[in-house]
C-alpha positions as CSV (number, residue, x, y, z in Angstrom):
1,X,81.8,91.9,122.7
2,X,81.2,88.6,124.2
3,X,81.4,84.8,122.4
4,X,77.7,83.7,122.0
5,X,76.7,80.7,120.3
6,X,72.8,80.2,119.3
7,X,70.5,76.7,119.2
8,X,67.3,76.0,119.7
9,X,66.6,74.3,122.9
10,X,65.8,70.8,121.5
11,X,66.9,69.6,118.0
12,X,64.6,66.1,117.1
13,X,65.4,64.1,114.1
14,X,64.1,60.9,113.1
15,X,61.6,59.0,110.5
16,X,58.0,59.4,111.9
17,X,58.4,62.3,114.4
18,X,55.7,64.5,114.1
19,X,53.3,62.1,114.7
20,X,54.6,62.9,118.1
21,X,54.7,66.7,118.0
22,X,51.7,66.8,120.1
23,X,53.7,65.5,122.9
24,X,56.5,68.0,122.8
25,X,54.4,70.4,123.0
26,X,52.9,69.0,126.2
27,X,56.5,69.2,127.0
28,X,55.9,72.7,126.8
29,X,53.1,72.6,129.0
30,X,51.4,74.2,126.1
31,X,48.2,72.5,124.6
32,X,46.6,74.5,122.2
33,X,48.4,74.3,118.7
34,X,48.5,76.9,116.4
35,X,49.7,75.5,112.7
36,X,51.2,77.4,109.9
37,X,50.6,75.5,106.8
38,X,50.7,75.4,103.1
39,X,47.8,74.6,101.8
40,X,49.3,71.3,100.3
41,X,51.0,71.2,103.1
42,X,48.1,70.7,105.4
43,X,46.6,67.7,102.7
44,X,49.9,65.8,103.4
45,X,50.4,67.1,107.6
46,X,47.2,66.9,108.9
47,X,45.6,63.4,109.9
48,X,49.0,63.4,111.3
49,X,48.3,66.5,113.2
50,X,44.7,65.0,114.2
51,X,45.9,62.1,115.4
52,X,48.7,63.2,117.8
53,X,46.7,65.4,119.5
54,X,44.3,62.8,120.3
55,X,46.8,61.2,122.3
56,X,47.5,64.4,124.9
57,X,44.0,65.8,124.9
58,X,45.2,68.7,122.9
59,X,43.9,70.8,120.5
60,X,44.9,72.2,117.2
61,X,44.1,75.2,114.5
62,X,45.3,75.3,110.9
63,X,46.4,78.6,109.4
64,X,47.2,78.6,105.8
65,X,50.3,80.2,104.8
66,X,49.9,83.1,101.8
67,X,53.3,82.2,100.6
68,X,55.8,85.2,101.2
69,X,57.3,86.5,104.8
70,X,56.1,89.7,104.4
71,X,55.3,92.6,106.6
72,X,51.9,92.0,106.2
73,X,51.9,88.2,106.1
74,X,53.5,88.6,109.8
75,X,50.3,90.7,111.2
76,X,47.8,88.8,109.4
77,X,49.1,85.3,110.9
78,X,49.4,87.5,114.0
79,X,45.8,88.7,114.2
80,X,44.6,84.8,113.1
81,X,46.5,83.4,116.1
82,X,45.3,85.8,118.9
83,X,41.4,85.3,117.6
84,X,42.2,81.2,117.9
85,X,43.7,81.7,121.7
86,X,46.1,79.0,120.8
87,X,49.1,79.2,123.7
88,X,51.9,77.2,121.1
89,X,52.8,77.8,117.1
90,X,54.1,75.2,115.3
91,X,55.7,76.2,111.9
92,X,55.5,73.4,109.5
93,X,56.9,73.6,105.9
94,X,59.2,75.4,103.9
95,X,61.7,78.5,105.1
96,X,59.6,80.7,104.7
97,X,56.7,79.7,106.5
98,X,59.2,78.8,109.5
99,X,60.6,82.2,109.6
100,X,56.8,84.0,109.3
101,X,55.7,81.3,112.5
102,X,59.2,82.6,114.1
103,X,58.2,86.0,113.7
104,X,54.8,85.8,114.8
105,X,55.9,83.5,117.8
106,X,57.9,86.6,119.3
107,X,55.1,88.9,118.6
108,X,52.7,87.1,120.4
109,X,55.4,85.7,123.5
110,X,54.6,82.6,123.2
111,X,56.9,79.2,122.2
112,X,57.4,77.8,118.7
113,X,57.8,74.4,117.9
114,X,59.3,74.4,114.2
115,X,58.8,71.6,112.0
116,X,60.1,71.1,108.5
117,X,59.0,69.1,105.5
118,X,62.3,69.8,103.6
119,X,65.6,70.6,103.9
120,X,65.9,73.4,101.2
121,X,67.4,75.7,104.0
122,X,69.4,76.3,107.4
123,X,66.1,78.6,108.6
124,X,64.7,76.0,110.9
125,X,66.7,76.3,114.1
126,X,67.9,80.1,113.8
127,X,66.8,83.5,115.7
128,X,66.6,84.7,112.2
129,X,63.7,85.5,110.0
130,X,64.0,87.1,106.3
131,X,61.9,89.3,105.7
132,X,60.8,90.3,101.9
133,X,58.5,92.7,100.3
134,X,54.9,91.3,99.0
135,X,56.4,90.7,95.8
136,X,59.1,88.5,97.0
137,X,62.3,91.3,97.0
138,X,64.7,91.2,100.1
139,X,63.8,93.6,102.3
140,X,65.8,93.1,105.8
141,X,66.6,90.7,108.2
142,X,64.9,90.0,111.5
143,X,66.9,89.1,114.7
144,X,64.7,87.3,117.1
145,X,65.5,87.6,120.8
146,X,65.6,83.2,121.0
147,X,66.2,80.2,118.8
148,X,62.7,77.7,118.5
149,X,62.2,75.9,121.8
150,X,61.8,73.1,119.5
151,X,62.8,72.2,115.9
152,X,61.2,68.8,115.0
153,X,62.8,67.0,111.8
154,X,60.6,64.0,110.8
155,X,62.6,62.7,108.0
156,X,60.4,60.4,106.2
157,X,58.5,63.2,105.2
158,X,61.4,65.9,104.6
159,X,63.6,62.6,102.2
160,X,59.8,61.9,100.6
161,X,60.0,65.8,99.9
162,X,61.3,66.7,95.7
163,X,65.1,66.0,95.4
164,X,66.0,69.1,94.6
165,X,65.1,70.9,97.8
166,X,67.7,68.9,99.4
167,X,69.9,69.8,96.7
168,X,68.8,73.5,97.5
169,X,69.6,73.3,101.3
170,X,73.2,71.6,100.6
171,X,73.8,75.3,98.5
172,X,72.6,77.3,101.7
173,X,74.4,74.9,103.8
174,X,77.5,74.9,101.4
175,X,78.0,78.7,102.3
176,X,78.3,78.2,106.3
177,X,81.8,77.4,106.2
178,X,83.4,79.9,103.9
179,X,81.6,82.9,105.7
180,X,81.8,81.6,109.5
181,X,86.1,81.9,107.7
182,X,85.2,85.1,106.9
183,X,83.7,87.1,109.9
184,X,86.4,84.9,112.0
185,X,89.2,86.7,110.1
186,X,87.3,89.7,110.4
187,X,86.4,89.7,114.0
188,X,83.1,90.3,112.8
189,X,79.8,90.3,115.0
190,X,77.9,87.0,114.3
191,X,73.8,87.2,114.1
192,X,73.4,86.5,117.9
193,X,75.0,89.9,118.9
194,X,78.3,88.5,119.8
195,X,82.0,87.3,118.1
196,X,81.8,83.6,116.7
197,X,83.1,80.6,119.2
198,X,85.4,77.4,118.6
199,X,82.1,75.7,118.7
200,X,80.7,77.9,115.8
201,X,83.8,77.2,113.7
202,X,84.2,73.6,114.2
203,X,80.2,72.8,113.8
204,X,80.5,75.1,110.1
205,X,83.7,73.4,109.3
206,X,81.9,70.1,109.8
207,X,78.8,71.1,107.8
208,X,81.5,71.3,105.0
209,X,83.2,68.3,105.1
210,X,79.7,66.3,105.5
211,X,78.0,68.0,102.2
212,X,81.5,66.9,100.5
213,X,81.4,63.4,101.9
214,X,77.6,63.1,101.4
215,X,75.9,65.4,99.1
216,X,76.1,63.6,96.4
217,X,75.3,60.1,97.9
218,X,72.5,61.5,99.1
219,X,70.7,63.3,96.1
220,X,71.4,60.2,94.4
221,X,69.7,58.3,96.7
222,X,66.7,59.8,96.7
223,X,66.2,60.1,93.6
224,X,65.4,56.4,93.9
225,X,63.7,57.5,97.2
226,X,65.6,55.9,99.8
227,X,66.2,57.5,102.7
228,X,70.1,56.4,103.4
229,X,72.4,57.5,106.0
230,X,74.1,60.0,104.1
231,X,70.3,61.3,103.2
232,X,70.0,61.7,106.6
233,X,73.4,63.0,107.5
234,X,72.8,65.5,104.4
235,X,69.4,66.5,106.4
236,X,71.2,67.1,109.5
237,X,73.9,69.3,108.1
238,X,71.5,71.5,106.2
239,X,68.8,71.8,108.9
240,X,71.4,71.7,112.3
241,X,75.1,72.3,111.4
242,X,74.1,75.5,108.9
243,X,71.5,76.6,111.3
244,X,74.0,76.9,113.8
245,X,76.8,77.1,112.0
246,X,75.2,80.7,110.3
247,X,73.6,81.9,113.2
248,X,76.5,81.3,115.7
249,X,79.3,82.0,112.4
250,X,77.9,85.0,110.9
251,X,77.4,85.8,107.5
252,X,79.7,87.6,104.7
253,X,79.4,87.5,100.9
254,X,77.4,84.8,99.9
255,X,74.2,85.3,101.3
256,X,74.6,89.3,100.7
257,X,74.8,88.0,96.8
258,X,71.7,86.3,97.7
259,X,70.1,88.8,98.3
260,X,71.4,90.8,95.4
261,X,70.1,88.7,93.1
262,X,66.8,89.0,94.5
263,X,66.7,92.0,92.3
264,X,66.3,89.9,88.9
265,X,62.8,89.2,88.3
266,X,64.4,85.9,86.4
267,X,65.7,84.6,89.5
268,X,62.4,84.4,91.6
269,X,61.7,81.0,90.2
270,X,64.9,79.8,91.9
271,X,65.2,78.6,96.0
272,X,67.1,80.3,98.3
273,X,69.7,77.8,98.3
274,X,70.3,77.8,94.7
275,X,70.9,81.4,94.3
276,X,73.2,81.1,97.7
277,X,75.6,78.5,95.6
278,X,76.1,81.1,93.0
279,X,76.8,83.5,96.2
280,X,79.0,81.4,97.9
281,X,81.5,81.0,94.0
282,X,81.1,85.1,94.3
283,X,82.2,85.0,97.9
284,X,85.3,82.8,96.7
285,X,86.3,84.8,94.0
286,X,85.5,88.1,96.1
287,X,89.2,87.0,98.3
288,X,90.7,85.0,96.0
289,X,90.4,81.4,97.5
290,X,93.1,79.0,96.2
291,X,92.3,77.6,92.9
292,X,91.7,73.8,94.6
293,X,89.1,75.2,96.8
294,X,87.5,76.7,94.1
295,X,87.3,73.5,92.1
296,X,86.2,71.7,95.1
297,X,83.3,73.9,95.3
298,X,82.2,73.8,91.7
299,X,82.7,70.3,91.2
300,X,80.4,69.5,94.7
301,X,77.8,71.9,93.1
302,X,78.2,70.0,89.4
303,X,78.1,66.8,91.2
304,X,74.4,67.3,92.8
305,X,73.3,70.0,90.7
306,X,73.2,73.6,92.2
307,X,74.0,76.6,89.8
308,X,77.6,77.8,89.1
309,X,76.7,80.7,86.8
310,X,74.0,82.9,86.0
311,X,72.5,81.2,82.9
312,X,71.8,78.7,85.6
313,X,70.0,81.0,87.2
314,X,67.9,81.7,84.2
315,X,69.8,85.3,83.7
316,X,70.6,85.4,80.6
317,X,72.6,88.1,78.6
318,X,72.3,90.5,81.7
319,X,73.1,94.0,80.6
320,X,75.8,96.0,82.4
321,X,72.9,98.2,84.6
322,X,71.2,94.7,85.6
323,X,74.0,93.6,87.4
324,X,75.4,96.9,88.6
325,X,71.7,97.0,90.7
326,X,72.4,93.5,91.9
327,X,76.1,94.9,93.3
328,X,74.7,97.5,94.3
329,X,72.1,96.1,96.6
330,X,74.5,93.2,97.4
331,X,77.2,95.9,99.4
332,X,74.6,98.1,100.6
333,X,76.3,99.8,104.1
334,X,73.9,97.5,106.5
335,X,74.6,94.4,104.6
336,X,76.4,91.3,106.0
337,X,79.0,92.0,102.5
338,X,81.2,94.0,104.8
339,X,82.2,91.3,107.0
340,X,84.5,90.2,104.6
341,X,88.1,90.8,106.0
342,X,88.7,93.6,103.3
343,X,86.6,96.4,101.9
344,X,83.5,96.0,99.7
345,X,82.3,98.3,96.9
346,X,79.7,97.9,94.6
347,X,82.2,97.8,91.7
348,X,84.4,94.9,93.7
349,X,81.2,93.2,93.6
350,X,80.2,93.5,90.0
351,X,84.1,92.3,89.5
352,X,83.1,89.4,91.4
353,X,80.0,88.4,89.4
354,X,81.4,88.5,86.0
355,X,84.5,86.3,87.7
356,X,82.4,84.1,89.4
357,X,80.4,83.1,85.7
358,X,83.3,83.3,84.3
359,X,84.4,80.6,86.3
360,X,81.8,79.2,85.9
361,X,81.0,78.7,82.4
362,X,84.5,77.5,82.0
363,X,83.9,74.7,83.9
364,X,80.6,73.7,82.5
365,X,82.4,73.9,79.1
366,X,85.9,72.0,80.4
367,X,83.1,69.0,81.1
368,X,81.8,68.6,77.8
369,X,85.6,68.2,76.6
């Protein structure tokens, strides 16, 4: 198997971008827009949107986004885009509308310019979309043939953006490190359809080191609303080094607990990146990290304000057969779980949880000391 590393083919960060998005994708030679939107979304996106394609002679259509990447939220956006004859989608918002315009873009053959308001996950510049059921359950993942051809971050609007979405994309981005370790020791596949690269490991590595340096900086900055360097070093490390760092990495544990915990009804109310956290002090207690790591980890999620045991996560007094179903669908035989360097079971995995809150809870209670 060869070494592969994924990116899209332009990564463009700066305060005011997307007034310019209009241009890039005249860079494309593409001039009809298709836009995936929220519907608050398009209040806060579109005179932006109006405006820049003035300037090219372009045109653009706004499709509202019906809030899950679904199955069926794929073909409906699908069937919306081929009656507009737009030749260009542009996916602006949230993970999950990025990964539906993703989805659709490869359907239809046609380039994606992604554009995201926050920074509440690494989905912007993968060849990755996840893919749940209408209710919101985990279903699979989807491996696109190509990264975007262009991921736009304009970050006045992603640091103008609730604080904790940031905080939620520094627990998705928090993750990259400790499983690009993991399929490395494994000589596991990464989710390009190849073995991980010095490049992979060093860009994870550093994804790491800036959330440490930064993350906290950062979310206290804007809760003031100031866009900082370490704001926007924090965007660039959840948005670029996890995106590649996953991608290009692989993933192991974390994100399989992720997906896990999908199962609890109380954990819908939760981002991605928060339930990841939680994944990532599973993944840790899963092969026994050194007690330091560990405390680095749950002092960095303490410190900004990501979940460290499953009260956080609003799960309360689980019983025994809640959590079973959550290891259970965590170590499934397709999921990434198993590229951990050891063997997975359902019951190593329910271990793990009750460590991991144990852990957890511990720590929450050695602060009040």
């Amino acid at each position: 198997m060869a070494n592969i590393i994924g990116s899209p083919s332009r990564y463009i960060q700066g305060k005011g971008e997307l007034a310019n998005i209009a241009v890039y994708a005249a860079n494309l030679r593409r001039k009809r827009i298709f836009a995936l939107v929220s519907k608050s979304g398009k209040s806060r996106v579109e005179n932006i949107l109006l405006e820049s394609v003035k300037k090219t002679g372009s045109t653009v259509t706004f499709e509202i986004f019906n809030g899950e990447c679904s199955a069926n939220e794929i073909k409906r956006v699908y069937n919306s885009l081929k009656a507009s004859d737009s030749d260009v989608i542009a996916g602006i918002g949230g993970g999950k509308i990025l990964d539906t315009a993703k989805s659709v873009a490869e359907d239809a053959g046609i380039p994606i310019l992604i554009a995201p308001t926050i920074a509440s996950t690494d989905a912007p510049c993968s060849a990755l979309a996840v893919v749940y059921t209408d209710d919101g359950v985990f279903e699979r993942y989807r491996f696109l043939n190509q990264n975007p051809n262009i991921v736009l971050v304009d970050t006045g609007i992603v640091a103008a953006a609730p604080v904790r979405l940031l905080i939620s994309g520094m627990g998705d981005a928090l993750a990259t490190y400790f499983e690009a370790r993991s399929c490395l020791q494994k000589d596991a596949g990464n989710c390009v359809g190849g073995k991980t690269t010095l490049t992979a490991q060093a860009i994870a590595r550093l994804c790491y080191d800036t959330l440490i340096r930064d993350g906290k900086k950062a979310a206290t900055a804007l809760e003031k609303g100031g866009c900082t360097k370490a704001v926007e070093n924090i965007i660039e490390a959840n948005t670029y080094l996890s995106g590649i760092g996953f991608e290009s990495g692989g993933l192991a544990a974390a994100h399989a607990v992720h997906n896990g915990l999908t199962a609890l009804r109380e954990t819908h109310a939760f981002y991605h990146g928060e339930k990841v956290a939680f994944g990532t002090i599973v993944h840790l207690v899963l092969e026994n990290a050194p007690a330091c790591e560990l405390e680095e980890v749950l002092k960095f999620c303490t410190d900004v304000g990501l979940p460290i045991t499953l009260a956080d996560l609003n799960v309360k007094d689980p019983s025994e057969a809640a959590l079973r179903e959550v290891a259970e669908k965590t170590a499934v035989p397709d999921e990434t779980i198993h590229n951990m360097p050891f063997t997975v079971t359902p019951e190593t995995v329910y271990d793990a949880i009750l460590g991991a809150d144990a852990i957890g809870t511990r720590w929450k209670a050695s602060l009040c000391k």
